[in-house]
C-alpha positions in Angstrom: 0.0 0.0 0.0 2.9 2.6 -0.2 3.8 2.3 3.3 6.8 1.3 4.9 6.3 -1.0 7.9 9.6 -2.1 10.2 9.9 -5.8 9.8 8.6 -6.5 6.5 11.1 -7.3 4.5 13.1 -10.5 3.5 16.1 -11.5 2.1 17.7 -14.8 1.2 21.0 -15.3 0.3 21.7 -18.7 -1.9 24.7 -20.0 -2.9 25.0 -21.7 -6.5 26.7 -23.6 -9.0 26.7 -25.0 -12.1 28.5 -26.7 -15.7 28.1 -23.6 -18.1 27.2 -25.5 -21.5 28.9 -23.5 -24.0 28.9 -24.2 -27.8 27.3 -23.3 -31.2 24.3 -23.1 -33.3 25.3 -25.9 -36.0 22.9 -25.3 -38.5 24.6 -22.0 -39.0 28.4 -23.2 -39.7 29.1 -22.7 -43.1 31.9 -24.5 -45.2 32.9 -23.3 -48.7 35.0 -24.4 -51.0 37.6 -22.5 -51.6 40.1 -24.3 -54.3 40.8 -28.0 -54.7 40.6 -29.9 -51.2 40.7 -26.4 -49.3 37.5 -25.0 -47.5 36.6 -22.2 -45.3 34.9 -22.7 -42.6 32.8 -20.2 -40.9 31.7 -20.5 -37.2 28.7 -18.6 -35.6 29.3 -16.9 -32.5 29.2 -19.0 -29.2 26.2 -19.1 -27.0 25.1 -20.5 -23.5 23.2 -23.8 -24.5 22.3 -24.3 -21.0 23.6 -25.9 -17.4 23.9 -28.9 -15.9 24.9 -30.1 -12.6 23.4 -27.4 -11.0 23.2 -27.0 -7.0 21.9 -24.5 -4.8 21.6 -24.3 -1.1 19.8 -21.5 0.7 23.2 -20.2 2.5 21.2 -17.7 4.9 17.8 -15.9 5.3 16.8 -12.4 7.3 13.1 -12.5 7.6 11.9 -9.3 9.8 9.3 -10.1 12.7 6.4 -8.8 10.5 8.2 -10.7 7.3 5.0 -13.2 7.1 3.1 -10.3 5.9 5.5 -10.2 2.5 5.5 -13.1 0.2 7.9 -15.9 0.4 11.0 -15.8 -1.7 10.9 -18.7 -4.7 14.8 -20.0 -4.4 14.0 -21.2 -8.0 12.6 -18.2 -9.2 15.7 -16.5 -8.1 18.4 -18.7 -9.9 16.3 -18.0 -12.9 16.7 -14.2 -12.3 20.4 -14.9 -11.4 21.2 -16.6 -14.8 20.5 -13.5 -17.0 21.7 -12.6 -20.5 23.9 -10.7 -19.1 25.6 -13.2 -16.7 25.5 -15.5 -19.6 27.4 -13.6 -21.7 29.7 -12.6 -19.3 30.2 -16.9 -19.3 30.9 -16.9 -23.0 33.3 -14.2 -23.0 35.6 -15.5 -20.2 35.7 -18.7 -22.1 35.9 -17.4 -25.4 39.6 -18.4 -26.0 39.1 -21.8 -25.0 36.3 -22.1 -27.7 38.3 -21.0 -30.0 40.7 -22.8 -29.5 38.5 -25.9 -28.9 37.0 -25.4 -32.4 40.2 -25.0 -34.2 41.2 -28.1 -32.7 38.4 -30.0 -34.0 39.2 -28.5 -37.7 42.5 -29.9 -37.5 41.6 -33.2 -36.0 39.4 -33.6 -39.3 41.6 -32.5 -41.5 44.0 -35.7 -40.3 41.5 -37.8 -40.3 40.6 -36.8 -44.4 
């Protein structure tokens, strides 16, 4: 209603983790040829594919002595809101070198293998 009441609020504190599952969109890797038995291959930009392993605990909670009046805090709802687009990104672009290098890897692994 507008008003502030002492005691009313609530806070939980959780402490998570997760896998990060990093990768690509295939469908949108492109291979051309170039000249006789040479090819470029282009690579879409990485993205967060989703998590696994993922474990939360409530580490602590401050409910006020008028907190029942407030609703209770989802723990799920809050990872969600945790695990932004921003978050994710900050994910891809800590591990961007290792992707890189992860794909280039797999282009030369083919190429032996051909």
């Amino acid at each position: 209603m507008g008003i502030a009441v002492p005691g009313d609020q609530r806070a939980k504190y959780i402490q998570y983790n997760f896998d990060a599952k990093l990768g690509i969109e295939g469908k949108d890797v492109t291979v051309k040829s170039t000249k006789a038995h040479h090819f470029t291959v282009s690579i879409p930009k990485f993205i967060f594919i989703g998590f696994n392993k993922a474990k939360y605990q409530v580490a602590a909670e401050n409910n006020g002595a008028l907190s029942w009046t407030t609703p209770d805090i989802d723990s799920t709802e809050l990872i969600n809101k945790l695990l932004n687009d921003k978050v994710k990104n900050q994910y891809i672009e800590s591990d961007d070198e290792a992707l890189r290098d992860q794909a280039k890897g797999l282009l030369r692994l083919h190429h032996y293998r051909h």
